[in-house]
C-alpha positions as CSV (number, residue, x, y, z in Angstrom):
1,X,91.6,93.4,116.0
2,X,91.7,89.7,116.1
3,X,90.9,88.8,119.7
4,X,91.4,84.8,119.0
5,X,95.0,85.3,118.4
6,X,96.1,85.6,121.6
7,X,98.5,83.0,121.2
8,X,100.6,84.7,118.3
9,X,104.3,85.1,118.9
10,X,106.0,89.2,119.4
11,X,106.4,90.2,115.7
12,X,109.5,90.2,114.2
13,X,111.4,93.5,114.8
14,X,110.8,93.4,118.0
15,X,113.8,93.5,120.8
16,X,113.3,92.2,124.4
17,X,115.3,93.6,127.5
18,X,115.4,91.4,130.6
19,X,113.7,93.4,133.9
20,X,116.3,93.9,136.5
21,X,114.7,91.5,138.5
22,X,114.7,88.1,136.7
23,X,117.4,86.3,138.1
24,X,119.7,83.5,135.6
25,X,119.7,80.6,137.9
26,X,121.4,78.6,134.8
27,X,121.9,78.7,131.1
28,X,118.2,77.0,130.6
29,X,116.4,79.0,134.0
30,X,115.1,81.8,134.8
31,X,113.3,83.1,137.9
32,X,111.3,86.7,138.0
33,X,108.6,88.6,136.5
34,X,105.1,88.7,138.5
35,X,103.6,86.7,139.5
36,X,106.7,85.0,140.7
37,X,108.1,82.1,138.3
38,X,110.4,80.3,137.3
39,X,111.1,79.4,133.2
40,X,112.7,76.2,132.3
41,X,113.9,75.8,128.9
42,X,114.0,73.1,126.4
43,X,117.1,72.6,124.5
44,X,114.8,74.6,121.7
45,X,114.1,76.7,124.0
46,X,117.4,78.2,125.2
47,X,118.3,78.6,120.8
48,X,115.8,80.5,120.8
49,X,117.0,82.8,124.0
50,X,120.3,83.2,122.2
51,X,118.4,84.4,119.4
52,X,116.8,87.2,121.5
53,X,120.0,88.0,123.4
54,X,121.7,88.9,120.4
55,X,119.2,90.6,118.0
56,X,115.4,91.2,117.2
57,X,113.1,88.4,117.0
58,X,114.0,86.3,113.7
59,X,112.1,83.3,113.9
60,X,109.3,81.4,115.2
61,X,110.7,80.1,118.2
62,X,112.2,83.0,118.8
63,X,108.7,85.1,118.9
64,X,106.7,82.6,121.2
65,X,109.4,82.6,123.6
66,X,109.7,86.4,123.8
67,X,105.7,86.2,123.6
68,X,105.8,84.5,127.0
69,X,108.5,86.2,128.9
70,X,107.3,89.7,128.2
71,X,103.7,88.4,129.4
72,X,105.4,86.9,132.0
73,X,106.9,89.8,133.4
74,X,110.8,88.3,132.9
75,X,111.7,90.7,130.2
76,X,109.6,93.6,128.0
77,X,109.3,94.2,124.5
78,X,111.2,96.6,122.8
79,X,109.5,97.4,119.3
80,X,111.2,98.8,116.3
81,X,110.7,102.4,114.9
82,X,107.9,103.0,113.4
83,X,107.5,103.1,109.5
84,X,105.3,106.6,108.4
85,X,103.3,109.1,110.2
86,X,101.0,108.0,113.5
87,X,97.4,108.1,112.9
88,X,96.3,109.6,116.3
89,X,93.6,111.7,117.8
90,X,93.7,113.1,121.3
91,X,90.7,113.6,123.4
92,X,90.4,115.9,126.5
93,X,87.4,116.0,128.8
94,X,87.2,118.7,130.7
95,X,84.1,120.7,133.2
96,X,85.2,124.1,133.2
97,X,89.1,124.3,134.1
98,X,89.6,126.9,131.3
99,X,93.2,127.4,132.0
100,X,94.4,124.0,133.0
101,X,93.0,123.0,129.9
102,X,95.2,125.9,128.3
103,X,98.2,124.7,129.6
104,X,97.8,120.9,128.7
105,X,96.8,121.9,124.7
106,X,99.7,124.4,125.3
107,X,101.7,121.1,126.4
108,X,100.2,119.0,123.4
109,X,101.4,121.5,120.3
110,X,100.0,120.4,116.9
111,X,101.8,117.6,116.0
112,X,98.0,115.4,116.4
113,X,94.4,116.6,116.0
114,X,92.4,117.1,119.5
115,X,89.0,116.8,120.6
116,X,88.1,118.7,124.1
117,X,85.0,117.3,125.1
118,X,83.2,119.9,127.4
119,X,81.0,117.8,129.8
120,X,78.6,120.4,130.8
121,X,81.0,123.4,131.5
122,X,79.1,126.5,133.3
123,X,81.4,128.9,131.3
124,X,81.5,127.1,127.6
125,X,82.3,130.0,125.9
126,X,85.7,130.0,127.8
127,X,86.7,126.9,127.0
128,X,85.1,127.6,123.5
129,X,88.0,130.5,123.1
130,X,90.6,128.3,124.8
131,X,89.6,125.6,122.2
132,X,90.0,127.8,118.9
133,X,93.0,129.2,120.0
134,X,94.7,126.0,120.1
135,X,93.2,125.0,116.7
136,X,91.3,122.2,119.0
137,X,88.1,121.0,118.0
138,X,85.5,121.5,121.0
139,X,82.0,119.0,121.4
140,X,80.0,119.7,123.9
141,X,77.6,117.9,126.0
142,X,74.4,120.0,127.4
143,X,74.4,117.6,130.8
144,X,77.2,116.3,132.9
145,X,77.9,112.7,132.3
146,X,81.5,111.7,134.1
147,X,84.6,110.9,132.6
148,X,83.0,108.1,130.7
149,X,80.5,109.3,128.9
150,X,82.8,112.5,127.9
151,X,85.5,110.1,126.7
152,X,82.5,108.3,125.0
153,X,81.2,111.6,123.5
154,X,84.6,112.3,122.1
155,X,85.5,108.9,120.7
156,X,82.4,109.4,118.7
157,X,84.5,112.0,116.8
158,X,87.4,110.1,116.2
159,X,88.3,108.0,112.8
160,X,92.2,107.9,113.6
161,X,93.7,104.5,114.8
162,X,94.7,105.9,118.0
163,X,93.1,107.6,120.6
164,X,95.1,109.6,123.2
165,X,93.0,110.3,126.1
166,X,94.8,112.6,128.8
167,X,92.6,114.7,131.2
168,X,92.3,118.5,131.3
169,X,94.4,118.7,134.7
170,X,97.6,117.2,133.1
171,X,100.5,118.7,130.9
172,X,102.4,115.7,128.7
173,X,105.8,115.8,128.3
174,X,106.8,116.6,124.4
175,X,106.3,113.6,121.9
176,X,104.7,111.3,124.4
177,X,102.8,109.9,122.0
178,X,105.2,109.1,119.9
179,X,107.1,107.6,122.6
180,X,104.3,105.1,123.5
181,X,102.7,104.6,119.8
182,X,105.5,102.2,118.5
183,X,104.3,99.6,121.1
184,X,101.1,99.1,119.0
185,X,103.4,97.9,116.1
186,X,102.1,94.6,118.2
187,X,98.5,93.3,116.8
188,X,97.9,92.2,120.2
189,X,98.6,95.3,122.4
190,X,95.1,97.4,123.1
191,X,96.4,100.5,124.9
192,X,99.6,101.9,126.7
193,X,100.1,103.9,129.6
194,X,102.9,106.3,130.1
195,X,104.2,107.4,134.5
196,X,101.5,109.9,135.8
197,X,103.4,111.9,138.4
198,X,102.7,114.8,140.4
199,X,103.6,118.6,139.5
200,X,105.5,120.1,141.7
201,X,103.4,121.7,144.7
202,X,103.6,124.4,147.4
203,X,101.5,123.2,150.1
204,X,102.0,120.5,152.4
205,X,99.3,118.3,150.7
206,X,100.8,118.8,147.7
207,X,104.0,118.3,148.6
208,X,102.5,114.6,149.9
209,X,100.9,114.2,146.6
210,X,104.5,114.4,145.1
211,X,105.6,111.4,146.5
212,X,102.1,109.3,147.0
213,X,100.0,110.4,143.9
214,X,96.8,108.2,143.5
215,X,97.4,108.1,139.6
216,X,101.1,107.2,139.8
217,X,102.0,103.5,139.4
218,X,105.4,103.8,140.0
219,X,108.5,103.0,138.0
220,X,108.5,99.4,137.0
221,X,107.7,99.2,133.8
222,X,105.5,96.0,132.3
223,X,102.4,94.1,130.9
224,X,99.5,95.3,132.7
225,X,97.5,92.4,134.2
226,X,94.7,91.8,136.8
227,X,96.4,90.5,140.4
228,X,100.0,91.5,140.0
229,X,102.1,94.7,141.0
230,X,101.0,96.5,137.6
231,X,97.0,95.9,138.1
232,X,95.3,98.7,136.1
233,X,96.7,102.0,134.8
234,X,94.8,105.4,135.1
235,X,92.9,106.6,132.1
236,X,93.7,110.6,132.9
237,X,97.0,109.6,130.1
238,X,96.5,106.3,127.9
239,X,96.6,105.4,124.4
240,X,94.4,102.9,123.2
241,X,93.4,101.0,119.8
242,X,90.1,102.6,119.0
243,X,89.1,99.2,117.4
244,X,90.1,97.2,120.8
245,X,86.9,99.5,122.0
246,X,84.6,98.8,120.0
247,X,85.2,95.2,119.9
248,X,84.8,94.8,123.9
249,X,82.7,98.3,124.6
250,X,83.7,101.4,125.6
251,X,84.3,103.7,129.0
252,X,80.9,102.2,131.8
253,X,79.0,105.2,131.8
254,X,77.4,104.1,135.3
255,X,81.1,104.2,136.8
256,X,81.9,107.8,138.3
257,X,85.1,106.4,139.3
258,X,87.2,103.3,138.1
259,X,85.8,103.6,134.7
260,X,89.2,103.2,133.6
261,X,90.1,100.6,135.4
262,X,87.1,98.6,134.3
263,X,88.3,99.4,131.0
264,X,91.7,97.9,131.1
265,X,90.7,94.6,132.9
266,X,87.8,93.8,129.9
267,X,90.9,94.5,127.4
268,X,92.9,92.0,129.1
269,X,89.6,89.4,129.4
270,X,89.4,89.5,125.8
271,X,93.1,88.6,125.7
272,X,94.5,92.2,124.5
273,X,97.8,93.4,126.4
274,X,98.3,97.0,128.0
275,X,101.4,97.8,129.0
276,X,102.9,100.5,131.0
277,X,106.1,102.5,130.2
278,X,107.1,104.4,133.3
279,X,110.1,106.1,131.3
280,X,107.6,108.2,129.7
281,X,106.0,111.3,131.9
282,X,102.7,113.3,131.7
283,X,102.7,115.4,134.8
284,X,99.2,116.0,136.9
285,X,98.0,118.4,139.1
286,X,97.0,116.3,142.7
287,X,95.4,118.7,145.1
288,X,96.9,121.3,147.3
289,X,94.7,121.1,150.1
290,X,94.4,118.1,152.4
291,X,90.3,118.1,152.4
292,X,90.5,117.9,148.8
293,X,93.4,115.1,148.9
294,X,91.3,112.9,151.1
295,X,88.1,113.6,149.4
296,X,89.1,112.3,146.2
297,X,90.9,109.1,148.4
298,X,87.2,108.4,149.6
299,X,86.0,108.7,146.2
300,X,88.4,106.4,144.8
301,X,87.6,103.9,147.7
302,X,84.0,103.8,147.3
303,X,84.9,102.7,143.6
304,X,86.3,99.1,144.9
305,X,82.1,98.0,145.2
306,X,80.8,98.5,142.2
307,X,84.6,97.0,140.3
308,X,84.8,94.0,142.6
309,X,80.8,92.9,141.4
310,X,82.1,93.2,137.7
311,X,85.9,92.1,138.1
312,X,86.0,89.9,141.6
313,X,89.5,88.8,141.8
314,X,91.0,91.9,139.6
315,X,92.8,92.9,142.8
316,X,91.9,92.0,146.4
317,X,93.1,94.3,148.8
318,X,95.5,91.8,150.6
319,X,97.6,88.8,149.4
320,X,99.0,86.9,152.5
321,X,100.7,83.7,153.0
322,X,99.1,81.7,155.8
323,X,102.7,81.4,157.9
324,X,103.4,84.7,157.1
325,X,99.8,85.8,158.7
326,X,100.0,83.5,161.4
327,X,103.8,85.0,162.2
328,X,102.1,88.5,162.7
329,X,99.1,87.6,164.3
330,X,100.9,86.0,167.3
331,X,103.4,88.4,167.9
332,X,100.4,90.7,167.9
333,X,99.5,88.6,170.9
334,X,102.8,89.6,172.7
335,X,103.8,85.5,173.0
336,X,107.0,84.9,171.8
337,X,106.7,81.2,171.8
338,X,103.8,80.7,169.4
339,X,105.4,83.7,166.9
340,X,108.7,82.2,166.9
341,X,107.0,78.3,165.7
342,X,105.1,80.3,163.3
343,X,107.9,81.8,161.8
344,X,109.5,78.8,161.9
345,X,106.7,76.4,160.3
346,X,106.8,79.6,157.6
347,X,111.0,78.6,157.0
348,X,109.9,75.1,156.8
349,X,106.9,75.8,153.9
350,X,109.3,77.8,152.1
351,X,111.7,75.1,151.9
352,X,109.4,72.5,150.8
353,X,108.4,75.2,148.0
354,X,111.5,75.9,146.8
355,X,112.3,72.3,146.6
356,X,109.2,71.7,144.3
357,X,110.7,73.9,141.5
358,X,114.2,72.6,142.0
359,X,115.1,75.9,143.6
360,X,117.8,75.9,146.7
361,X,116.5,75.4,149.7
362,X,119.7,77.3,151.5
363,X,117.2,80.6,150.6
364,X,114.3,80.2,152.3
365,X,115.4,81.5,155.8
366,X,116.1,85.0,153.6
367,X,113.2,84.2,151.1
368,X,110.8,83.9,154.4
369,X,111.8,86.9,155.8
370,X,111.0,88.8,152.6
371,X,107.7,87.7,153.3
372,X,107.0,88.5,156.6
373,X,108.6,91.5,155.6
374,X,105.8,92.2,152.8
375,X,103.1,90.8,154.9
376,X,103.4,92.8,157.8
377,X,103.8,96.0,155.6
378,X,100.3,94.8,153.9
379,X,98.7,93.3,156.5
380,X,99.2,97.0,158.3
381,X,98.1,98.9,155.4
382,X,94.5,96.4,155.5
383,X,94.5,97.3,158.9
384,X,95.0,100.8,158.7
385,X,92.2,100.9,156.2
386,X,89.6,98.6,157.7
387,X,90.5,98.0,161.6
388,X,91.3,101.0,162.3
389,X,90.2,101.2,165.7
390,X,90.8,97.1,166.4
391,X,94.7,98.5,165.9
392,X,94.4,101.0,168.3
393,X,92.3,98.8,170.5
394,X,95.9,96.5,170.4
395,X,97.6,99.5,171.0
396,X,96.1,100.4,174.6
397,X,95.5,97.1,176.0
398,X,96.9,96.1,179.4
399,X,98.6,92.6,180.1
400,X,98.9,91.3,183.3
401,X,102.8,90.4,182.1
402,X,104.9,93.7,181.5
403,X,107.1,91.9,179.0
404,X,104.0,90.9,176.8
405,X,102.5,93.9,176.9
406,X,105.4,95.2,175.6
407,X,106.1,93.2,172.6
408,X,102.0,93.3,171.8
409,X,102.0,97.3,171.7
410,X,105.3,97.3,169.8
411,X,104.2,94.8,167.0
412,X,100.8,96.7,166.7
413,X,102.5,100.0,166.6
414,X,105.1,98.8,163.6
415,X,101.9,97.4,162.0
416,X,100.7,101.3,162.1
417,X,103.9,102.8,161.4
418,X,105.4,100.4,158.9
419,X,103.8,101.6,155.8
420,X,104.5,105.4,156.5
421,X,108.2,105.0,157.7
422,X,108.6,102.7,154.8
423,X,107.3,104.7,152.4
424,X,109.5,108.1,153.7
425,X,112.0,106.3,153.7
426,X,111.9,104.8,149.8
427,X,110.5,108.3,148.8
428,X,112.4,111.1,150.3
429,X,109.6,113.6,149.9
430,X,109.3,117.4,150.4
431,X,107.9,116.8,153.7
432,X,108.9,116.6,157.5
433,X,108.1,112.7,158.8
434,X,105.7,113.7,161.1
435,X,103.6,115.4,158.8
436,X,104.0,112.4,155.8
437,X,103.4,110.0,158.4
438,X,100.0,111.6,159.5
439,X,99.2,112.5,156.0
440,X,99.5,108.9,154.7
441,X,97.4,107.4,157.7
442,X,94.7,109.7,156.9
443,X,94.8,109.0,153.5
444,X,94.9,105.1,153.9
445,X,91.9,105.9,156.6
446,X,90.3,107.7,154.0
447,X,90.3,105.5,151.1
448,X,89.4,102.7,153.9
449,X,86.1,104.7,154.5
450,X,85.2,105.0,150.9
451,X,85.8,101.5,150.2
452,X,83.6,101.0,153.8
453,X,80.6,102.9,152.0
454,X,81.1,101.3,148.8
455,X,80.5,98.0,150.2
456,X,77.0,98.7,151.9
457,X,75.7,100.5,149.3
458,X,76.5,97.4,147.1
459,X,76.0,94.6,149.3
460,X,79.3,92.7,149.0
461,X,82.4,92.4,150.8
462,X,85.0,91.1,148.1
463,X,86.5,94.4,148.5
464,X,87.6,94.1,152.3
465,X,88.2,90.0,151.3
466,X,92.0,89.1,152.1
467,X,93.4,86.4,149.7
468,X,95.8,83.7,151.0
469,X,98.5,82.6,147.9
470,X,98.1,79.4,146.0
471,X,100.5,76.5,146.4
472,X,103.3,76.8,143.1
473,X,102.0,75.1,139.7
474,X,103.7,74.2,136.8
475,X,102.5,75.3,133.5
476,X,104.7,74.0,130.5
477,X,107.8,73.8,132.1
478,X,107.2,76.7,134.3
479,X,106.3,76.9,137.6
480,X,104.5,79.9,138.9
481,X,103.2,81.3,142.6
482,X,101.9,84.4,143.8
483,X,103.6,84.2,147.2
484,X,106.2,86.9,146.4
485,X,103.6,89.4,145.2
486,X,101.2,91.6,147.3
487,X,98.6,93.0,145.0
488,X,96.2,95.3,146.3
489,X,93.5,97.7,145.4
490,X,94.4,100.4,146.9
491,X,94.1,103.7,144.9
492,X,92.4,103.0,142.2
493,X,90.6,105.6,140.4
């Protein structure tokens, strides 16, 4: 793997399809993809877009333009079939779980050899059996290590190109792998993540878990990258480049959680790309009993520390726009003077942005309300997590004025409820409101509390550390800004 050439076009072959959300504002323009931007073309440049509208990439132009609007997030590759077998070895790491790990080597067939890892199982001979019957090949370590240092163990097997990692508790969907493996036909791609969603559950937390799965990133599909709506991807179902690993290192063996995470962002550091292809499915097993839900929430949380020391701005856990802040934090105040001039100065900066990159200025009434919109959803979410009781503090104050007190307790209690209702709303889950809505607040308090404990044991608060958006730049005809998006670091594993 050539690290150095991270400036090579898409190789010819190679389609591109346009996300739903990139918007044509003329023949040469093009606005989208994440972080927000908008694409000027030279009179090169648009040739070279009617090349990729009507065929596979042909030329050079052709391939650096479709380089940079698939990193860009405007459109994604499509690669070509792939030309003789895959050269692919699946790993599983598994403690104990005998039967789940029946039913995913069941789910995997053998179409690709396998490696289960047993990391320290107090029954080995059962997952010894479950091994051989599956014609799997079992390696097993005498101490627990983790995730990582299983993975680890069982790279160490491996001479095939590919390694397909997937977790004990999952069951794939049939040819996965060979869904995802043509995306490698690309020198420069390092690993690729297929949807994680939940199997279908029975109990109330499970039923939850359906919907608001910790490992599922949702159905956009893209370029994985550090600070944008596709941050990481989970490693319980990812195919990687084995040589990507050793060139940067392999799974932290000190990380109990967020391993994989820490994984993905040192591929992208050394200018690899990981993508994500939500139209392919590997279902997971998220627990069925709310202790153990909020548990593994906590867990997950107290993972943010030790990340954020290695990978600082990987993904803060709010983006805000200072107008958009300001707008929430006075109506939280129950004055409708100052909230209505900072809504208003927020109108005003949006205008004067979208006039810097020749935009219309007739959208920035609707462009600001989208981000108030996406501020108060985050900024309630942060809240939720880390001010928990400064919400409900808002909540319960008195005013001398009736009419402020008012609009102060209903602000803070849409701040509280926004996420949830939002969330049923977009979802539809298997669950009554009232009990999504109280499952989701205790799962945002929970992951709150890890990330909490995370930060004293580590010393640092870059975890709880809100980010406010950079002014737009323009970068070779394209000018970019983060004031659309709302990263955050909430979930990771």
């Amino acid at each position: 793997m050539n690290t150095d050439a991270v400036n090579i076009g898409l190789p010819q072959g190679f389609s591109i399809e346009f996300d739903p959300e990139t918007v044509w504002v003329d023949d040469g323009t093009l606005r989208g993809g994440s972080p927000a931007r908008v694409l000027r073309l030279s009179a090169k440049g648009r040739a070279a877009l009617a090349e990729l509208r009507t065929g596979p990439v042909r030329s050079p132009a052709g391939a650096a333009l479709a380089r940079r609007l698939t990193d860009g997030g405007l459109a994604h590759p499509r690669p070509p079939e792939p030309a003789g077998d895959l050269s692919v070895t699946v790993v599983i790491p598994v403690k104990d779980r005998a039967e789940e790990l029946r039913q995913c080597l069941a789910a995997l067939g053998d179409a690709h050899p396998i490696v289960v890892v047993d990391d320290g199982s107090e029954d080995p001979e059962a997952l010894l059996d479950t091994a051989k019957a599956h014609s799997a090949e079992l390696v097993r370590r005498q101490t627990r290590g983790g995730p990582a240092a299983a993975r680890n163990t069982g790279l160490a097997a491996v001479d095939t190109e590919l390694v397909a990692f997937i977790d004990s508790d999952c069951v794939p969907t049939p040819e996965w792998i060979e869904a995802l493996a043509p995306h490698f036909a690309d020198p420069l791609v390092a690993a690729v993540a297929p949807r994680i969603v939940s199997l279908e559950a029975t109990t109330a937390a499970g039923r939850y878990g359906e919907v608001a799965g910790s490992l599922d990133m949702g159905t956009a599909q893209g370029r994985v990258t550090p600070g944008t709506r596709i941050s990481y991807v989970p490693g319980a179902a990812l195919i990687v480049r084995r040589n990507a690993l050793r060139d940067i290192g392999l799974f932290d063996e000190r990380l109990r959680y967020g391993e994989d995470a820490d994984l993905i962002w040192r591929l992208h550091e050394a200018g690899l790309r990981i993508r994500y292809e939500p139209a392919v499915r590997v279902y997971h097993r998220e627990p069925e009993r709310w202790i153990a839900l909020l548990a593994r929430r906590f867990h997950y949380g107290a993972a943010a520390a030790p990340l954020a020391r290695r990978h600082p701005t990987a993904v803060p856990p709010l983006v805000v726009h200072p107008w958009h802040a300001a707008t929430v934090l006075a109506a939280l105040t129950g004055r409708v003077a100052p909230t209505g001039l900072a809504f208003g100065a927020s109108v005003l900066a949006t205008r004067r942005t979208l006039r810097r990159i020749d935009l219309p200025a007739e959208e920035a009434p609707r462009t600001a309300v989208i981000g108030l919109r996406q501020t108060w959803l985050g900024l309630g979410r942060f809240m939720i997590q880390f001010t928990g009781p400064g919400l409900a503090v808002l909540l319960a104050a008195r005013d001398a004025k009736p009419a402020r007190r008012r609009l102060r307790r209903a602000a803070a209690a849409s701040l509280l409820l926004g996420t949830p209702v939002t969330a049923y709303l977009t979802t539809r889950p298997r669950l009554d409101p009232i009990r999504f809505a109280l499952g989701q607040l205790a799962d945002h308090t929970a992951y709150g509390a890890g990330v909490w404990a995370g930060c004293l044991r580590h010393r640092t608060l870059v975890p709880i550390t809100p980010t406010l958006v950079r002014p737009p730049r323009r970068i070779g005809g394209a000018a970019t800004s983060s004031a659309a998006e709302r990263p955050t670091s909430e979930g990771l594993p």
